[in-house]
C-alpha positions, 0 to 999 in steps of 0.5 A, spaced: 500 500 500 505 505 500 505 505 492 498 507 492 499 512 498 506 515 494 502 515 487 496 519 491 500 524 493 504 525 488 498 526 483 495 531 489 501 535 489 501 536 481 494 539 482 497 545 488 502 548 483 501 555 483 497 556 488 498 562 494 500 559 501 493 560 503 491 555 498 497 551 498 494 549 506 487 548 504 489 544 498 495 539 503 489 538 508 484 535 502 489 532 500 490 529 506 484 528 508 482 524 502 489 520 502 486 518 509 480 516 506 481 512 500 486 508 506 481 507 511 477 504 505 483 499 503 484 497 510 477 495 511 478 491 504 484 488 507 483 488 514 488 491 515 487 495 523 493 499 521 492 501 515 485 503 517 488 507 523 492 509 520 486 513 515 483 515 520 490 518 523 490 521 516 483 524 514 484 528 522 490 531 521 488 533 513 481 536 517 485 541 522 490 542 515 484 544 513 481 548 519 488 551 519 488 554 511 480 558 514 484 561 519 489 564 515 485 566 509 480 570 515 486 573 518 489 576 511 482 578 509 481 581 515 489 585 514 486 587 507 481 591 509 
């Protein structure tokens, strides 16, 4: 499974070129969050409880990635005006 994973990533990680760095967040935590995602579901199809965990670890982390990228977009909105 980690080729899948590597293959995920980099496939992710083309689709971020260009981006600002508020974006950049946003996009690394989707494409966290979706990694993790897409390992849960390969670890309930194998049986792999640490493939699964480590999904779930994955789509959390990908969250607060995510969480993080509003943060910062609202505090350079607010530095614009």
């Amino acid at each position: 499974m980690p080729t899948l994973r590597l293959a995920l990533v980099a496939a992710l990680a083309l689709g971020a070129t260009g981006l600002t760095a508020c974006d950049r967040t946003h996009e690394s935590g989707a494409s966290q969050k979706t990694i993790g995602h897409v390992e849960s579901a390969a670890g309930d199809l194998t049986g792999s409880e640490k493939l699964k965990s480590q999904g779930k670890h994955d789509e959390v982390v990908g969250g607060v990635k995510s969480a993080v990228g509003d943060v910062k977009d609202t505090v350079m909105d607010a530095v614009k005006k």
